[in-house]
N, CA, C and O atoms as a GROMACS GRO file, in nm:
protein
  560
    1UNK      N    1   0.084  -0.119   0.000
    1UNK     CA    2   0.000   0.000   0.000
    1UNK      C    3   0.088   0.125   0.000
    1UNK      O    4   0.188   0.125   0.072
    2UNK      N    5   0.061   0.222  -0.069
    2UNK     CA    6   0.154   0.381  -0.138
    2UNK      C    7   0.066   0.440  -0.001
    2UNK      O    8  -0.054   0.459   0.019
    3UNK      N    9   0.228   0.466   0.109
    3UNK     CA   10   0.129   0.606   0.230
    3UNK      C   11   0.184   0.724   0.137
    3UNK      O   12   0.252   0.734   0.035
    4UNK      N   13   0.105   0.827   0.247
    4UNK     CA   14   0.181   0.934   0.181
    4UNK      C   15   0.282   0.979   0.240
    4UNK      O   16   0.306   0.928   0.350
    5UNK      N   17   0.363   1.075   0.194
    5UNK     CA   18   0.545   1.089   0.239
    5UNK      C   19   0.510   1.131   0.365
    5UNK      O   20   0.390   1.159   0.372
    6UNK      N   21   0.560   1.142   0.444
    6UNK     CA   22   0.626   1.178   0.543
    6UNK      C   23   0.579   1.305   0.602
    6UNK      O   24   0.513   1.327   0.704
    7UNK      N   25   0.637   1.395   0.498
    7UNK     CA   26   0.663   1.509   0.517
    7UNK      C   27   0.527   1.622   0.493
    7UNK      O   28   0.530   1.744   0.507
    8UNK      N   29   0.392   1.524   0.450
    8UNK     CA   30   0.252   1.546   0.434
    8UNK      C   31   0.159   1.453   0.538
    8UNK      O   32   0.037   1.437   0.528
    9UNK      N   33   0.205   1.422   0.591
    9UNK     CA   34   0.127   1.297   0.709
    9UNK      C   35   0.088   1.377   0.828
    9UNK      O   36   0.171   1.450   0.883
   10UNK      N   37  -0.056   1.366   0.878
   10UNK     CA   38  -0.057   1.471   0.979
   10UNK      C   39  -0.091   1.594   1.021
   10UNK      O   40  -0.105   1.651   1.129
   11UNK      N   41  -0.107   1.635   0.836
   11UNK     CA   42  -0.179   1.780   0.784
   11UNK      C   43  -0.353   1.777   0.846
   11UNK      O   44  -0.397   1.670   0.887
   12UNK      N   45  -0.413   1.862   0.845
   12UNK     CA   46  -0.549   1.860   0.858
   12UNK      C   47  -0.601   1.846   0.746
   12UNK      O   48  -0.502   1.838   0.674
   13UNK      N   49  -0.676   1.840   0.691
   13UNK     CA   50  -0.767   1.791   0.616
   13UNK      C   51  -0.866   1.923   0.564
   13UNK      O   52  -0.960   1.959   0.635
   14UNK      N   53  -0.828   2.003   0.408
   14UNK     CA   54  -0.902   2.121   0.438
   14UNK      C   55  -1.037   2.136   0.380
   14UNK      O   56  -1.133   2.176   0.445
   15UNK      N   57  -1.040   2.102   0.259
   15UNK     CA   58  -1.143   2.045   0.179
   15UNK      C   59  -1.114   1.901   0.074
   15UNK      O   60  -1.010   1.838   0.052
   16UNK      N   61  -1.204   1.890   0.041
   16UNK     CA   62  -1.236   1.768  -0.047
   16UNK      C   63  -1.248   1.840  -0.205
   16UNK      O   64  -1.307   1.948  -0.192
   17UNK      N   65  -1.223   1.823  -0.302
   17UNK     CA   66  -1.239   1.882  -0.424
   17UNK      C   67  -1.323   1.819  -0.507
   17UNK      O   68  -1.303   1.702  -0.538
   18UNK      N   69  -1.419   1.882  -0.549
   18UNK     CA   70  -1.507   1.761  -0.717
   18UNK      C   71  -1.526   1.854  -0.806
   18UNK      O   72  -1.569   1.967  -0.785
   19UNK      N   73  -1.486   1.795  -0.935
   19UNK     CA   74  -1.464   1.861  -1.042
   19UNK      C   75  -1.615   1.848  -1.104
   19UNK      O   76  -1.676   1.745  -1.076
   20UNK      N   77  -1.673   1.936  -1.180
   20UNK     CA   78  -1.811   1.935  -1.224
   20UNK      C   79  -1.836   2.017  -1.321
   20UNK      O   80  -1.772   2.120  -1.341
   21UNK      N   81  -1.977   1.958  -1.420
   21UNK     CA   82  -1.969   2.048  -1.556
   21UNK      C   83  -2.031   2.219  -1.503
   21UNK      O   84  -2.030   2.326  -1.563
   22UNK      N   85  -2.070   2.190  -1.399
   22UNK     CA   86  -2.188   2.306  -1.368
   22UNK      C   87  -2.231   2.280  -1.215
   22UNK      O   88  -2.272   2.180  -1.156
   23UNK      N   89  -2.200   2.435  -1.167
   23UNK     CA   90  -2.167   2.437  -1.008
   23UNK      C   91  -2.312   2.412  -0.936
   23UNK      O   92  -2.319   2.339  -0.837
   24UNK      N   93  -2.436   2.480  -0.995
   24UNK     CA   94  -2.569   2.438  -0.957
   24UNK      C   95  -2.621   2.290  -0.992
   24UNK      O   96  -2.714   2.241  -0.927
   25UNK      N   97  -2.575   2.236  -1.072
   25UNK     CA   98  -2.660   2.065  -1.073
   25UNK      C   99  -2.564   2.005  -1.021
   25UNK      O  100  -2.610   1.898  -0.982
   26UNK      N  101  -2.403   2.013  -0.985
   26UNK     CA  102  -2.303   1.991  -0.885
   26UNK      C  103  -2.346   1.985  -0.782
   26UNK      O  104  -2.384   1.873  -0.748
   27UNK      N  105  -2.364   2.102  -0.680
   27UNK     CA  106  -2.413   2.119  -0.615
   27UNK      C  107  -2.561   2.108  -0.538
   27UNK      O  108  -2.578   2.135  -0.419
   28UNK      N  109  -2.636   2.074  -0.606
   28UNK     CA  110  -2.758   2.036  -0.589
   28UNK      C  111  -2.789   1.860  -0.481
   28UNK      O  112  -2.870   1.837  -0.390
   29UNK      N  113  -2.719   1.800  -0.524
   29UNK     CA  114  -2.719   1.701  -0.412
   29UNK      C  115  -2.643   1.716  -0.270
   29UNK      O  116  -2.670   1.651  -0.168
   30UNK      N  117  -2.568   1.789  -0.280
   30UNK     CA  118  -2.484   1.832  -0.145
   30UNK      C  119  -2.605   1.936  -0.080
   30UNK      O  120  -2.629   1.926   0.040
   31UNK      N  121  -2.650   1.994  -0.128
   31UNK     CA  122  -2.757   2.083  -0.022
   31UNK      C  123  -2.872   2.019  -0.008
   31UNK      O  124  -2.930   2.054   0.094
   32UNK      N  125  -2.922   1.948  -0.063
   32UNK     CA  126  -2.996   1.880  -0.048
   32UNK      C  127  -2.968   1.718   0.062
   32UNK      O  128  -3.055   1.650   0.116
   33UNK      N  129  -2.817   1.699   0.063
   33UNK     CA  130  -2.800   1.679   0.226
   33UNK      C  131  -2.800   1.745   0.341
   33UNK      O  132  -2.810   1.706   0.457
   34UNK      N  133  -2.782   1.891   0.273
   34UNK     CA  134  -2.811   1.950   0.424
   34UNK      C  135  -2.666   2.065   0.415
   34UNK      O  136  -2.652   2.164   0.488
   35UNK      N  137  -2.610   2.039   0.352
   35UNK     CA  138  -2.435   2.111   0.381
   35UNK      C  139  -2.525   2.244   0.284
   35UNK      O  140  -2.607   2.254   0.193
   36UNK      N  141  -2.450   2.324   0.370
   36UNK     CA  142  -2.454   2.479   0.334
   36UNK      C  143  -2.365   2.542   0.285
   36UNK      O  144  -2.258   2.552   0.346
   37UNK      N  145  -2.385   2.609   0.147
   37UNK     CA  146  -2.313   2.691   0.063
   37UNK      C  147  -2.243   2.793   0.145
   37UNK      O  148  -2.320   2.852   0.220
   38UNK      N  149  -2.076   2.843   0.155
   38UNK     CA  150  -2.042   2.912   0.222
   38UNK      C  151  -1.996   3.052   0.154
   38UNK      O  152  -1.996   3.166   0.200
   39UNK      N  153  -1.945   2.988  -0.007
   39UNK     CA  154  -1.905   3.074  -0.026
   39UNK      C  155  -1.890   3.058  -0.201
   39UNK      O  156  -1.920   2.959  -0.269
   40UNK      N  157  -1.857   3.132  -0.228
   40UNK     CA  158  -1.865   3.117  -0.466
   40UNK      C  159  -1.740   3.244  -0.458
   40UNK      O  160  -1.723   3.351  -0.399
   41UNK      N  161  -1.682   3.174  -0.541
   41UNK     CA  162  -1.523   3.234  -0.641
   41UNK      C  163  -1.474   3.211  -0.749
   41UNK      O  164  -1.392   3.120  -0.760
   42UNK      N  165  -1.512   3.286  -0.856
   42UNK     CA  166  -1.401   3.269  -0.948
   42UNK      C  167  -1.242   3.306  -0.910
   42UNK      O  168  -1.217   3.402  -0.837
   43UNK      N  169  -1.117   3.204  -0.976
   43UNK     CA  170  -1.033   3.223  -0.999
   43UNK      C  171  -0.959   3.174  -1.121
   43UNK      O  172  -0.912   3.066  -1.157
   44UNK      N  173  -0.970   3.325  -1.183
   44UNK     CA  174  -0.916   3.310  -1.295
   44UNK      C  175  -0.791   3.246  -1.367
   44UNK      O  176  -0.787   3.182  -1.473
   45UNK      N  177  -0.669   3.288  -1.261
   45UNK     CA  178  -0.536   3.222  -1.270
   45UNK      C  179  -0.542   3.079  -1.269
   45UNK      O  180  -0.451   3.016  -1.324
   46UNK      N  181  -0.621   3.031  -1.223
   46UNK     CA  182  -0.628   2.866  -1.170
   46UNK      C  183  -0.740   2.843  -1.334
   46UNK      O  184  -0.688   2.773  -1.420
   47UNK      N  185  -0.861   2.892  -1.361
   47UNK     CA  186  -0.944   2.902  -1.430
   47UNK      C  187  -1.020   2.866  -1.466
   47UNK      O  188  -1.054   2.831  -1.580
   48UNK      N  189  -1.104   2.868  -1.275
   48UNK     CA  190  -1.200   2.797  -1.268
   48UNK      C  191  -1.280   2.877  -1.127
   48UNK      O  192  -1.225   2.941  -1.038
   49UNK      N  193  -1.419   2.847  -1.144
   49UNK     CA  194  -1.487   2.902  -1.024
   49UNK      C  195  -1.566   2.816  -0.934
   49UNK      O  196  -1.632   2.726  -0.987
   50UNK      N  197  -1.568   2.831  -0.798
   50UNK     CA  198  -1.572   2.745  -0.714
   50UNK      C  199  -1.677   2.760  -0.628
   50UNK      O  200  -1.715   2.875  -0.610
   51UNK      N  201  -1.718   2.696  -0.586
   51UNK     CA  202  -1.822   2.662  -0.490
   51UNK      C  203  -1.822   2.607  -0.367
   51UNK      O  204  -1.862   2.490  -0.366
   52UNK      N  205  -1.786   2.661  -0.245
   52UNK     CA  206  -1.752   2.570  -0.114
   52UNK      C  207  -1.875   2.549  -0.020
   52UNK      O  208  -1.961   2.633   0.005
   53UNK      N  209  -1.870   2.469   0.011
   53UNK     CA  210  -1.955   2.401   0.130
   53UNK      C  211  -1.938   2.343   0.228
   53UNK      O  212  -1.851   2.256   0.237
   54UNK      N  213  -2.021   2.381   0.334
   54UNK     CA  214  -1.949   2.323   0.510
   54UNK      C  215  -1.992   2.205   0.526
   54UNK      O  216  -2.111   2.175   0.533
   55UNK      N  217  -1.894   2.123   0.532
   55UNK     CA  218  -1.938   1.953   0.562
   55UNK      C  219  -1.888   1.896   0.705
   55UNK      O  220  -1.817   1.796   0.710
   56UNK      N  221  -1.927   1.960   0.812
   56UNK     CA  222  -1.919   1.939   0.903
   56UNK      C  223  -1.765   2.028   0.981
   56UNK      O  224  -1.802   2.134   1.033
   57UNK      N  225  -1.670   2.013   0.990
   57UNK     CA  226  -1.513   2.089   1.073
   57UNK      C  227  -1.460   2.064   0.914
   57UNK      O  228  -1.342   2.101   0.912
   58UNK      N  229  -1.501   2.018   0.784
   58UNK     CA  230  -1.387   2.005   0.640
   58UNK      C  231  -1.521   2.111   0.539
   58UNK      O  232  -1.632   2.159   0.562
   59UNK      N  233  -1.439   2.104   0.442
   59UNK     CA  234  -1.558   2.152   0.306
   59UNK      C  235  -1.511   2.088   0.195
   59UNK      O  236  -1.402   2.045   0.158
   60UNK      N  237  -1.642   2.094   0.143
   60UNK     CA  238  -1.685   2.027  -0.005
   60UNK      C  239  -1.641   2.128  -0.118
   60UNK      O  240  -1.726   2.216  -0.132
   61UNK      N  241  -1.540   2.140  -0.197
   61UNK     CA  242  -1.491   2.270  -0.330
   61UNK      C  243  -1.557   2.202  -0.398
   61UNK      O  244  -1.497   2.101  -0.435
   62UNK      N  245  -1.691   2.215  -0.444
   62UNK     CA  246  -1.712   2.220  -0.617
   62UNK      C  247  -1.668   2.311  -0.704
   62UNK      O  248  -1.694   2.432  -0.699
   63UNK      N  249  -1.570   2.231  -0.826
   63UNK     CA  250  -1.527   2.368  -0.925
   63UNK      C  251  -1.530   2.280  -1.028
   63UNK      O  252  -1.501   2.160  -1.039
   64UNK      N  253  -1.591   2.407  -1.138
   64UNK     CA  254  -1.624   2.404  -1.234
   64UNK      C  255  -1.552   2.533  -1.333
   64UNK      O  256  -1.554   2.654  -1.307
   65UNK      N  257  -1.474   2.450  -1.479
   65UNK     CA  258  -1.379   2.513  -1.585
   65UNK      C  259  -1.429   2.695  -1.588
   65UNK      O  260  -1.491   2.711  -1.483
   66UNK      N  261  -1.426   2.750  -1.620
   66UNK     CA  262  -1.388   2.938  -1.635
   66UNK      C  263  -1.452   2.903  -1.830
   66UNK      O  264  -1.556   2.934  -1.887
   67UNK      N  265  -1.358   2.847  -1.864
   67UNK     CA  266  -1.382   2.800  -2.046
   67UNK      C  267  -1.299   2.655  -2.058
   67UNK      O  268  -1.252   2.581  -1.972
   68UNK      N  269  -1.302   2.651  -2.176
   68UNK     CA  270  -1.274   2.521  -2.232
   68UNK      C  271  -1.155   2.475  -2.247
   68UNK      O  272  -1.118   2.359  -2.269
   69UNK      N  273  -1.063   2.624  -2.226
   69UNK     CA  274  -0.900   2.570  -2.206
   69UNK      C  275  -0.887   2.559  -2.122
   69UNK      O  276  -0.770   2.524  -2.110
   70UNK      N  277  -0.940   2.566  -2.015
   70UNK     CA  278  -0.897   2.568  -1.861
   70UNK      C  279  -0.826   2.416  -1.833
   70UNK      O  280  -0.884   2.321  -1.884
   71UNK      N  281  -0.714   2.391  -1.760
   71UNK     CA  282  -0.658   2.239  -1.716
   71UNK      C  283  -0.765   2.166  -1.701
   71UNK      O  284  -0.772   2.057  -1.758
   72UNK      N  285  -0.913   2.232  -1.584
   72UNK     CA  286  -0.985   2.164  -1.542
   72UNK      C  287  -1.095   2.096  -1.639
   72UNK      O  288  -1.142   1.984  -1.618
   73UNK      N  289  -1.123   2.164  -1.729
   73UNK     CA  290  -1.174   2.136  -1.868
   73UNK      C  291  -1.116   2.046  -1.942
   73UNK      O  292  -1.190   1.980  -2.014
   74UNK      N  293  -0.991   2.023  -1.945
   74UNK     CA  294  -0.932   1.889  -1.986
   74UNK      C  295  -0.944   1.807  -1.884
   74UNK      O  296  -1.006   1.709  -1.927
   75UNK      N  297  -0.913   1.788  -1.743
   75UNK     CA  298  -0.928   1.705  -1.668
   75UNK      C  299  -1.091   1.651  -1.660
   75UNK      O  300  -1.144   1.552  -1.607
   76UNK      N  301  -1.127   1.731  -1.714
   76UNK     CA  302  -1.334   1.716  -1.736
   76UNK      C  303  -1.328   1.550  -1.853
   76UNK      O  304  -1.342   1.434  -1.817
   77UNK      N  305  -1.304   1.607  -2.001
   77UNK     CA  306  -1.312   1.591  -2.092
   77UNK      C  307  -1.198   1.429  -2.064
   77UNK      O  308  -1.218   1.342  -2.148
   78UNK      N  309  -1.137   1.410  -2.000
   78UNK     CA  310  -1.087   1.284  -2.007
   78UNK      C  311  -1.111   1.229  -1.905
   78UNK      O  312  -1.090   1.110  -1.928
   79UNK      N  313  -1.161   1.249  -1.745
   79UNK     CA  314  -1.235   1.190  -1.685
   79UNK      C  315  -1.305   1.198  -1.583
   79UNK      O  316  -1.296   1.142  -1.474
   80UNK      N  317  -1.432   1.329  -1.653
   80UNK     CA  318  -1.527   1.331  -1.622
   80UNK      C  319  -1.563   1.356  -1.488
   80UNK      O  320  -1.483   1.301  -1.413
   81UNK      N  321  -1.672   1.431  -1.413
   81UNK     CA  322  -1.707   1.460  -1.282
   81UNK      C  323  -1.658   1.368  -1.194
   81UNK      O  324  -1.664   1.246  -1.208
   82UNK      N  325  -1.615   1.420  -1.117
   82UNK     CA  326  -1.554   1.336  -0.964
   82UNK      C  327  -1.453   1.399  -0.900
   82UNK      O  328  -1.420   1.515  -0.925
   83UNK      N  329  -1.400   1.326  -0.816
   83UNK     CA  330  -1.270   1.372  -0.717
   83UNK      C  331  -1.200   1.459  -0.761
   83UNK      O  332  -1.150   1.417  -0.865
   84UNK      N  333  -1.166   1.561  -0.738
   84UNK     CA  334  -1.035   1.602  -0.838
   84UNK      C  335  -0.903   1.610  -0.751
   84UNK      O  336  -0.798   1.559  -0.789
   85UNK      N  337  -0.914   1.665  -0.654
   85UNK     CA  338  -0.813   1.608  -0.492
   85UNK      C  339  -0.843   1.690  -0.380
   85UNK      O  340  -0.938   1.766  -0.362
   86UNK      N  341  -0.713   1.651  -0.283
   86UNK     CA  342  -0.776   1.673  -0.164
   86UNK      C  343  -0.688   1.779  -0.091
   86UNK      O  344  -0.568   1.750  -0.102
   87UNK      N  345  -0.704   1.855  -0.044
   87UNK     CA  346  -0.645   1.977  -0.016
   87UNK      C  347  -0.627   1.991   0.154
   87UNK      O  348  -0.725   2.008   0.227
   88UNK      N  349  -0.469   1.982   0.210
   88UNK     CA  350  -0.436   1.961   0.339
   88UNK      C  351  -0.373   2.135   0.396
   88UNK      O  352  -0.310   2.224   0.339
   89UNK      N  353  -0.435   2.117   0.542
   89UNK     CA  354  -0.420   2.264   0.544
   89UNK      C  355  -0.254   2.268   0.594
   89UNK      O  356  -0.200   2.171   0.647
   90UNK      N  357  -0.186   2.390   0.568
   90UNK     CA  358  -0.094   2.423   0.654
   90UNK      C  359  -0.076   2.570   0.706
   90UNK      O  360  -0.151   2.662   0.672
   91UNK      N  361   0.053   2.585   0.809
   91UNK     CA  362   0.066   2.650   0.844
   91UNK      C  363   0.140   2.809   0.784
   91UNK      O  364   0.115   2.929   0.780
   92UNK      N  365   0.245   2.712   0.745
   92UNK     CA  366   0.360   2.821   0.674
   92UNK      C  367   0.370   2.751   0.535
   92UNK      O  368   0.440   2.650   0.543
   93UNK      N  369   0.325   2.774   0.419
   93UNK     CA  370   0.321   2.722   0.240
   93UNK      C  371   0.421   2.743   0.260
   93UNK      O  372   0.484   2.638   0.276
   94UNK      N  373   0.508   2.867   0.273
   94UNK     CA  374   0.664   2.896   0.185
   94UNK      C  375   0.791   2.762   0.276
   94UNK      O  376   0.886   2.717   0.212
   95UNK      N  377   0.762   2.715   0.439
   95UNK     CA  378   0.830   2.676   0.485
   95UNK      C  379   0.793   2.532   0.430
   95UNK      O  380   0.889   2.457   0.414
   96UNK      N  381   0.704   2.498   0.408
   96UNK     CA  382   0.643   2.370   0.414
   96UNK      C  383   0.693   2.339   0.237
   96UNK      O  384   0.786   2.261   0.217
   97UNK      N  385   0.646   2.384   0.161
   97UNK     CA  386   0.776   2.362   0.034
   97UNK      C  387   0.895   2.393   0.044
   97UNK      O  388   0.881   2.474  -0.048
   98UNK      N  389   0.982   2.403   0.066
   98UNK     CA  390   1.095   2.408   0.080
   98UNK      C  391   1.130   2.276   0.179
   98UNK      O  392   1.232   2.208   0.166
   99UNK      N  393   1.043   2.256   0.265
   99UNK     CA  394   1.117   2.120   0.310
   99UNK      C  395   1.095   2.011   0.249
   99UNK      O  396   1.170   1.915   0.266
  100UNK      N  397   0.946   2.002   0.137
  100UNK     CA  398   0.938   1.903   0.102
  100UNK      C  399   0.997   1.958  -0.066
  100UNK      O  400   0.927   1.905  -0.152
  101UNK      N  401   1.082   2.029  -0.113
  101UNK     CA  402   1.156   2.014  -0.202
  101UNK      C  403   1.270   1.960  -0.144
  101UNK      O  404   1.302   1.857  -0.203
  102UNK      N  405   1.329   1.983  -0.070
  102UNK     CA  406   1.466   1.903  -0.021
  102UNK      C  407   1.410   1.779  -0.007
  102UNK      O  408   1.492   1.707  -0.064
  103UNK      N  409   1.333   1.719   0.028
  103UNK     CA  410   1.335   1.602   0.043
  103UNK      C  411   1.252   1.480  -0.093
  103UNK      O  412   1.224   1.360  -0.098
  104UNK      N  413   1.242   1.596  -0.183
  104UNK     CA  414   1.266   1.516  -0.330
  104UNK      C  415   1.083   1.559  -0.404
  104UNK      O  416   1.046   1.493  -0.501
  105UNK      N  417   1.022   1.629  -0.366
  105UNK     CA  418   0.897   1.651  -0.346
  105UNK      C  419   0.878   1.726  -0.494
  105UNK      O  420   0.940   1.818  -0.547
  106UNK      N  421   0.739   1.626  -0.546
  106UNK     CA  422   0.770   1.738  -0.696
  106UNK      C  423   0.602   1.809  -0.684
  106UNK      O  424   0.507   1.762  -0.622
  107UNK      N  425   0.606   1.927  -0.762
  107UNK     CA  426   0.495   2.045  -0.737
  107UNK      C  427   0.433   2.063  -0.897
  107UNK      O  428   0.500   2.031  -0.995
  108UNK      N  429   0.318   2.110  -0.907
  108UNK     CA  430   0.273   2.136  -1.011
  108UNK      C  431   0.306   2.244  -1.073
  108UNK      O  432   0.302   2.241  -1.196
  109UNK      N  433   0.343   2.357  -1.012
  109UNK     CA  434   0.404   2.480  -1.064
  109UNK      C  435   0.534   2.515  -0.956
  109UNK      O  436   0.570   2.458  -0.853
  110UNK      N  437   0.577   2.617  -1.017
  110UNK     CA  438   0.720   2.653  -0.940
  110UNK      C  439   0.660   2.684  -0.787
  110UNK      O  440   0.694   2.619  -0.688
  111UNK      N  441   0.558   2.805  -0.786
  111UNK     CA  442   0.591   2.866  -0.660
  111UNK      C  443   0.456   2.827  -0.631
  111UNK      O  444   0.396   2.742  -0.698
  112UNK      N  445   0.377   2.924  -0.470
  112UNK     CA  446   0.230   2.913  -0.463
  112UNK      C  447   0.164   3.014  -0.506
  112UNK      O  448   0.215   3.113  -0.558
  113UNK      N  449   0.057   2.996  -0.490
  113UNK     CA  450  -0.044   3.096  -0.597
  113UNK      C  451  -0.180   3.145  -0.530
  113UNK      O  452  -0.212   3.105  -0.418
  114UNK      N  453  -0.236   3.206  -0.580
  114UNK     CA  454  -0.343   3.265  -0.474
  114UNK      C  455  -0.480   3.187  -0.530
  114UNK      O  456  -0.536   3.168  -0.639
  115UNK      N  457  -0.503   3.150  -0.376
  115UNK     CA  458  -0.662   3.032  -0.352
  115UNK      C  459  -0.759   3.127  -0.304
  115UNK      O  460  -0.740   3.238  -0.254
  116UNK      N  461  -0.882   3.057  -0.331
  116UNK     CA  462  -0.983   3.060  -0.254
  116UNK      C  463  -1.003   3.175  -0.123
  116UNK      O  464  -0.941   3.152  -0.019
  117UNK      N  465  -1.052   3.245  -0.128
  117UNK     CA  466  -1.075   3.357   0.034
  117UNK      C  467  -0.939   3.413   0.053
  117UNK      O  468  -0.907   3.438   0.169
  118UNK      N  469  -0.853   3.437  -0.043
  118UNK     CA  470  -0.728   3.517  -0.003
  118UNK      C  471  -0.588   3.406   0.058
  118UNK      O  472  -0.483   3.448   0.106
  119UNK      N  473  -0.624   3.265   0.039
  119UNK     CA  474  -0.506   3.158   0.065
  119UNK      C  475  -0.463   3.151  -0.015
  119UNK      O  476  -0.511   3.190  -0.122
  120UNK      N  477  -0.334   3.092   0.001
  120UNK     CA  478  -0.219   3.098  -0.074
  120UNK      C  479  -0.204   2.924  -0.102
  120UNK      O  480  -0.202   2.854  -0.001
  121UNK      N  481  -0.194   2.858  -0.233
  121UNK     CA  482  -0.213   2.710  -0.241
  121UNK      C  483  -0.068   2.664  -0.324
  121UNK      O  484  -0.003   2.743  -0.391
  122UNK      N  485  -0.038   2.548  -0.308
  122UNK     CA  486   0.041   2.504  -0.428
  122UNK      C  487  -0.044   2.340  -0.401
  122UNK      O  488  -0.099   2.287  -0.305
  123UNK      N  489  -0.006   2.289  -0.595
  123UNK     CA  490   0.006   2.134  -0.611
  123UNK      C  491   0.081   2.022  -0.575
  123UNK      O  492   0.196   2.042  -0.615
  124UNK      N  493   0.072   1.920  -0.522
  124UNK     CA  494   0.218   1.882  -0.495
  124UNK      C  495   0.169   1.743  -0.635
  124UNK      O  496   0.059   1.687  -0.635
  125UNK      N  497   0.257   1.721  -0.718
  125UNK     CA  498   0.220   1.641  -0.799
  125UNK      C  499   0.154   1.510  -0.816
  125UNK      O  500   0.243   1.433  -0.780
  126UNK      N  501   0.042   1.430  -0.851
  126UNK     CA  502   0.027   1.275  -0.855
  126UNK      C  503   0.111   1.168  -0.845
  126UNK      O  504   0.096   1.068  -0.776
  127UNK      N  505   0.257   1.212  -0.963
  127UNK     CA  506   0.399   1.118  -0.911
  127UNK      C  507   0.379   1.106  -0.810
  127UNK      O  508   0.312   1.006  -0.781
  128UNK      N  509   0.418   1.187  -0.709
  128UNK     CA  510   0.487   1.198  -0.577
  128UNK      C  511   0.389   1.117  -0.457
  128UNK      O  512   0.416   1.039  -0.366
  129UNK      N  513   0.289   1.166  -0.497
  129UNK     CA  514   0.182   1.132  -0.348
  129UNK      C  515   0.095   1.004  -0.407
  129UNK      O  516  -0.025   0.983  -0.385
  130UNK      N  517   0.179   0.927  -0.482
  130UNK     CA  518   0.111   0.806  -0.483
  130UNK      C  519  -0.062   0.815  -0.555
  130UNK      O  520  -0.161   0.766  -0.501
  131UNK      N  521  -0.059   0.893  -0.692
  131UNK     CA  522  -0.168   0.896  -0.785
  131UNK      C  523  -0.241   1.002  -0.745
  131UNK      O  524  -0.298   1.044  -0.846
  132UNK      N  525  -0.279   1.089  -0.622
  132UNK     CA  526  -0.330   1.150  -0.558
  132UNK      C  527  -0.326   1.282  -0.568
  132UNK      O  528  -0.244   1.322  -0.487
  133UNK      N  529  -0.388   1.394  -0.644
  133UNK     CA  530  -0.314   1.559  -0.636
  133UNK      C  531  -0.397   1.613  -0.509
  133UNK      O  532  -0.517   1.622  -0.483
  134UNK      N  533  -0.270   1.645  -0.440
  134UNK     CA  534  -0.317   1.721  -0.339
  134UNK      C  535  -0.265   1.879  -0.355
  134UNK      O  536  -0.162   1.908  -0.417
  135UNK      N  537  -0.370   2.001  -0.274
  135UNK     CA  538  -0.330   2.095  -0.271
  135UNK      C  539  -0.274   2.103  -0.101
  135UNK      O  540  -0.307   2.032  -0.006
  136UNK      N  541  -0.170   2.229  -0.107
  136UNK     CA  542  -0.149   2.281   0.010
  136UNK      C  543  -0.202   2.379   0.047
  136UNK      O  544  -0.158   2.482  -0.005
  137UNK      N  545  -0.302   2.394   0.136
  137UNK     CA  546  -0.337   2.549   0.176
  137UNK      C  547  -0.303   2.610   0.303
  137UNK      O  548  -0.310   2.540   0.404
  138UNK      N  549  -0.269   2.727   0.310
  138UNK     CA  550  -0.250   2.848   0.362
  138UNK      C  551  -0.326   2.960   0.388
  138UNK      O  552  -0.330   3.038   0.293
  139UNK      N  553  -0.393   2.994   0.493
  139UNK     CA  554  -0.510   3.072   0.475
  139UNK      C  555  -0.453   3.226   0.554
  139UNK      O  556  -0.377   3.267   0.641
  140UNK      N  557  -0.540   3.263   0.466
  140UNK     CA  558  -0.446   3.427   0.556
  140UNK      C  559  -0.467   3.488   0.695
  140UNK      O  560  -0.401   3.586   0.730
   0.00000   0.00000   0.00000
């Protein structure tokens, strides 16, 4: 069984991610359990807009493509609504990459980038974490 490294073990747990064609019929079974819409964002840089929901102490990101070039729009188009990953909170992003680049850690882009409510996120790649893209978040 693939754990995850080390150096990600232990994180909290910040949201859950699902990728979707459309944030209202996405969303429509999650409120209809009961979880409450907290908050809606486009982000363009990433290029995609999002939909969060309180699922008890974690949240539910529904996001859905900006347009049709968007990464997430390809990740649509080859496989389709579901998981897209899982996003662990931290404390310090800038300290927390840097240790897991020394210790062999590969990222989806160079640096971090601006998330959701003013956090600061990076990718850490599928290679690395055993098929899995996780984000790192940083909240301000």
């Amino acid at each position: 069984m693939n754990e995850l490294p080390e150096a990600v073990r232990g994180l909290p747990l910040d949201h859950v991610a699902i990728a979707v064609e459309d944030l209202d019929s996405g969303a429509a079974p999650y409120v209809q359990l009961g979880l409450e819409v907290v908050s809606e964002e486009a982000l363009p840089e990433q290029g995609v807009r999002l939909r969060m929901l309180q699922a008890g102490s974690s949240r539910l990101e529904l996001i859905e493509p900006l347009d049709a070039h968007s990464p997430l729009a390809s990740f649509l188009s080859k496989r389709g609504q579901g998981l897209h990953h899982l996003a662990l909170r931290v404390e310090d992003i800038d300290e927390k990459v840097s240790r897991l680049r020394s210790s062999g850690a590969l990222f989806t882009t160079d640096e971090p980038r601006a998330g959701h409510g003013g956090s600061r996120v990076i990718f850490l790649h599928p290679s690395w974490t055993g098929g899995v893209l996780l984000e790192l978040v940083e909240h301000g």
